[in-house]
N, C-alpha and C positions, 0 to 999 in steps of 0.2 A: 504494500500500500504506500502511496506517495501522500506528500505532508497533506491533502487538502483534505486526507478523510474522508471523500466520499466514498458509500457503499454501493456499488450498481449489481443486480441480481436478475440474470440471465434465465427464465422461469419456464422449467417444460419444452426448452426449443434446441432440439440437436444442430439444427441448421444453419443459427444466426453465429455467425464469427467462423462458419467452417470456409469459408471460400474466399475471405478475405481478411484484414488484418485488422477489422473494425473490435479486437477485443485489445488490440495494442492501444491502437486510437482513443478507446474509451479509458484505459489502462491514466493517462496522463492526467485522469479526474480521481483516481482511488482505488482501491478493490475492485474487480470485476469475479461474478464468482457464478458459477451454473448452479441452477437448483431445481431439484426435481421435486415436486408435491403430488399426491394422488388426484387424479384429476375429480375427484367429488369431494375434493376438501374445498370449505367455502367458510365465509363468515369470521369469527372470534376466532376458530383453529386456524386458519390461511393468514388472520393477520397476523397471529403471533409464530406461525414457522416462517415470516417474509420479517417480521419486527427488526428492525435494524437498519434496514435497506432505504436509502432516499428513492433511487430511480427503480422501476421495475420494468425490463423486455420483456413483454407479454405474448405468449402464443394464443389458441384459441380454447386454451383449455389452462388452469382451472375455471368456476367461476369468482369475478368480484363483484362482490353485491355490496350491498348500503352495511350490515353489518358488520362487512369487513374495513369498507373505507372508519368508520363510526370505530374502530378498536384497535388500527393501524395510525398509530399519530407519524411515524415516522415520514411515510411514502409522498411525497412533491409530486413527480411524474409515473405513469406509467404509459412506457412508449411503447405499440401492439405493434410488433413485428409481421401486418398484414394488415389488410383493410377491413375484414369481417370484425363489426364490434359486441355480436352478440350476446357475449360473457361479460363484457365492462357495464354497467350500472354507472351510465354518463349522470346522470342525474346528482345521483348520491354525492359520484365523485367531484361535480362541482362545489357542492352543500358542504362539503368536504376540505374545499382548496385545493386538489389535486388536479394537474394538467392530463389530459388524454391525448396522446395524439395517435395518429394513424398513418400508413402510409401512402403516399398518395396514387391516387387510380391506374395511371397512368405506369407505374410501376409494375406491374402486374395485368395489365392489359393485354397483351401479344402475350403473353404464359397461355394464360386462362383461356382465352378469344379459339386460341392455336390448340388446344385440347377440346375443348365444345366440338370444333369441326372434326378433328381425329376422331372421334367419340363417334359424330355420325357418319361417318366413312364405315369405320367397324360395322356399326348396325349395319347399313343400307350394302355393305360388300361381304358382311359376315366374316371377317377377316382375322376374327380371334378364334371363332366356330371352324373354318376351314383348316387352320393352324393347329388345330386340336387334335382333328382327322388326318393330318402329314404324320404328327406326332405319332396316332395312334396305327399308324399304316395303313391310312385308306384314305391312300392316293384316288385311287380310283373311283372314290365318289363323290367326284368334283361337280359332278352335275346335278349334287342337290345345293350347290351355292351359287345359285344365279338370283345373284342382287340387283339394285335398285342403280340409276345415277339421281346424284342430286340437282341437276339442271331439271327444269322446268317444275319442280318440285315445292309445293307450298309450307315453308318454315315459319312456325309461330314462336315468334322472341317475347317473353314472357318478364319483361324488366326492362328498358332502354336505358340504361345507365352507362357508363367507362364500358365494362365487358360486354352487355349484350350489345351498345353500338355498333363495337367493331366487330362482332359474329355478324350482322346486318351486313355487313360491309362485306367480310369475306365473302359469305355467302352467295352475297347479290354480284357483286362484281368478278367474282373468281370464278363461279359455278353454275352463273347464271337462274339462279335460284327465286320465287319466288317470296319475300319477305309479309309476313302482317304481326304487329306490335300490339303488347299492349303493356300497358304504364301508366296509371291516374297523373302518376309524377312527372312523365318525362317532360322533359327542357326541349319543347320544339325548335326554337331556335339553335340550339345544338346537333337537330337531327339535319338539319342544312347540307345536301349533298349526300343524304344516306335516304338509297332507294327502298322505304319501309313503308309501308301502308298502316294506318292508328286504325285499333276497331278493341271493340269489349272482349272480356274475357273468354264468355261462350263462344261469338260467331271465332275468335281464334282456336281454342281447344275442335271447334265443328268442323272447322276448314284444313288444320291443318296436317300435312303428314308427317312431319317433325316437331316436336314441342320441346325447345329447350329453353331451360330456368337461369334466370340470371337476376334475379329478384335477390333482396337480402332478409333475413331470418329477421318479424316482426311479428307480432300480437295478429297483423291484419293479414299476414301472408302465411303464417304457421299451416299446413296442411291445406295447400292452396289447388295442392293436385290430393283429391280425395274421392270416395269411392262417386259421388256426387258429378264431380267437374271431369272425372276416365272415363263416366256413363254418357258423360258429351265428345268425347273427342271421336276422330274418325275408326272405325273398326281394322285394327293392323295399322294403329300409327307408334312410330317412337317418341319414346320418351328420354329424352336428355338431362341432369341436373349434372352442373359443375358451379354450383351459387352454394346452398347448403342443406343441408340430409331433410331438416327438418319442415322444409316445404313441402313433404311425399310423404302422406300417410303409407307407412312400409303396408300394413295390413292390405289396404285397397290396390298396392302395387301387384301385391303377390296374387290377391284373387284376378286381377285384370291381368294377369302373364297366362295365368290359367287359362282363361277362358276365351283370348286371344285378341283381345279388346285391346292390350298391348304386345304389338309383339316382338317388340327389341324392346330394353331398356339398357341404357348405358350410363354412368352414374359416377361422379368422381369423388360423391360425396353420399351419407348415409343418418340415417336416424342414430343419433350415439356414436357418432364419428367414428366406428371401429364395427366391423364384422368378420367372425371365424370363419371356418369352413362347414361350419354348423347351420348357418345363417339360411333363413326359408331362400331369400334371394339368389343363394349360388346353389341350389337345389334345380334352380333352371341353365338350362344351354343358350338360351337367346339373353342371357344376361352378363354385360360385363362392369367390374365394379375396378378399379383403378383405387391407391390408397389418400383421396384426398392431395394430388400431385400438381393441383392446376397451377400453382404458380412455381414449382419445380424445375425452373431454368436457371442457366448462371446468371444469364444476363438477368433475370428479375433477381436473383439470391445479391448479387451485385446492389441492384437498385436501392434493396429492403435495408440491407446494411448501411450504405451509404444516408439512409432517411433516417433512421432511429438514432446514430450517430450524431445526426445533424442537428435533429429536435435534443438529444443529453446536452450539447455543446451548448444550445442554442438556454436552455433552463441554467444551466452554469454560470453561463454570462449575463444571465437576469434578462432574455430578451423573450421576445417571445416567439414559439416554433411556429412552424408552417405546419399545414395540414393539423391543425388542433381541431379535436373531435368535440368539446366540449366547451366551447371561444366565451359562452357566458361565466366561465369559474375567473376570466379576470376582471368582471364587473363584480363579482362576490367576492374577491379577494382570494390570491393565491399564498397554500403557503410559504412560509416563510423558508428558505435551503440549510438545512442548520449541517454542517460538516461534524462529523464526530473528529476528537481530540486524535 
């Protein structure tokens, strides 16, 4: 540890410092120290196994909720090493004085964008299915994989935000692909130059032959694909999620694989962020499940580092970060950065 005493606490993330030098970098502020917690510790227990720590790199697990900001006096920042904030309790953490920050869209956009499509390649080419069959010696019956192309093809993008923009984009301009959107939120003046078509929920899940999610995990979007809204979609459409597990009632996933209502799904993300080999989902062949890898490039592993670094330096120097998740905790007053001796 160097004179200035700060403690910074790398929480749950094998990732962040592995491909770049951002733990020397943060090194020139204090301690830098990896810490694992079980990802269902929350509250009173997670403030006091984290107690000590100013900054915290956050992954997407465990969670912080109000009783842990509320029992935790130490923690200033805690910078999410990703843009998903659904474990932070921005709220609390203003009421609080703790900064949030996130990193920015843009960071992670071509990762994520760039798997949604690979995702649907797989389905519509059956490309993990066939591989299965080389594997298991049968070559020879290649001609029960005759797929799909994605030209002329109607894709429903179920969020217009950073990621599902640019899935819009590959899709329409790379593949010639038919686009329809749907987003209460989207920023039309952002969609400027992206061939999308705006329409409701239904007529997209009725029309289209692709559905993939790029929405972010909320109160209003929790189970947004449910046995209800698969009862609308087209019969033998895919289903894409690389946004988060818990927009997809797993239950109504599994009954509609059955019954053919869906019949790809390809998924980079899952209810409980983790399934075995157990899992009802890989009980099927038309299912492939990837481990949560969307932003699993160097160049974004590069980005994420670079950002959280930036926002540490940036609380250090008492200024204030960029991409701050929660911008009203400097009108309520931030706390104070108390260096330990």
């Amino acid at each position: 540890m160097n004179g200035m005493g700060l403690r910074i606490a790398v929480v749950n993330s094998a990732t962040f410092g592995t491909y770049t030098d951002v733990l020397e970098r943060l090194a020139k502020f204090g301690e830098v120290k990896r810490v694992s917690v079980p990802k269902e510790l929350k509250g009173r227990e997670l403030a006091s196994a984290l107690g000590g720590f100013q900054v915290l790199v956050v992954s997407t697990n465990p969670r912080y909720d109000r009783e842990f900001f509320e029992n935790n006096g130490d923690v200033v920042l805690l910078a999410r090493n990703g843009i998903g904030l659904d474990n932070i309790d921005l709220q609390a953490a203003s009421d609080n004085g703790v900064v949030v920050t996130r990193v920015p869209g843009e960071v992670e956009r071509e990762a994520v964008a760039e798997l949604a499509v690979a995702l649907m390649l797989d389905a519509f080419r059956m490309i993990s299915q066939s591989f299965t069959a080389v594997r298991e010696n049968r070559w020879r019956e290649r001609s029960r994989f005759i797929g799909y192309e994605l030209k002329g093809k109607t894709v429903g993008v179920v969020g217009l935000g950073n990621i599902g923009k640019r899935v819009a984009e590959i899709l329409s301009k790379g593949f010639g692909a038919k686009i329809i959107g749907y987003d209460p939120y989207v920023d039309k003046e952002g969609l400027k130059g992206v061939d999308v078509v705006l329409t409701d929920l239904e007529t997209l899940l009725k029309e289209a032959d692709i559905v993939t999610l790029h929405a972010p995990y909320t109160d209003e979007t929790k189970h947004i694909i449910n046995s209800r809204t698969i009862g609308l979609m087209k019969h033998g459409a895919v289903l894409v999620n690389t946004a988060r597990g818990g927009l997809v009632d797993t239950e109504a996933l599994v009954q509609a694989l059955k019954t053919g209502r869906i019949r790809y799904a390809a998924l980079d993300v899952v209810e409980g962020d983790y399934v075995d080999a157990t899992h009802p989902l890989l009980q099927f062949g038309n299912v492939v499940v990837t481990p949560h890898i969307g932003a699993y490039t160097y160049e974004s592993f590069v980005g994420i580092d670079e950002s959280v670094a930036e926002a540490v330096e940036a609380v250090v120097k008492g200024l204030r970060p960029a991409a701050v998740a929660n911008p009203e905790v400097f009108q309520k007053g931030v706390r104070k950065l108390v260096h330990n001796p």
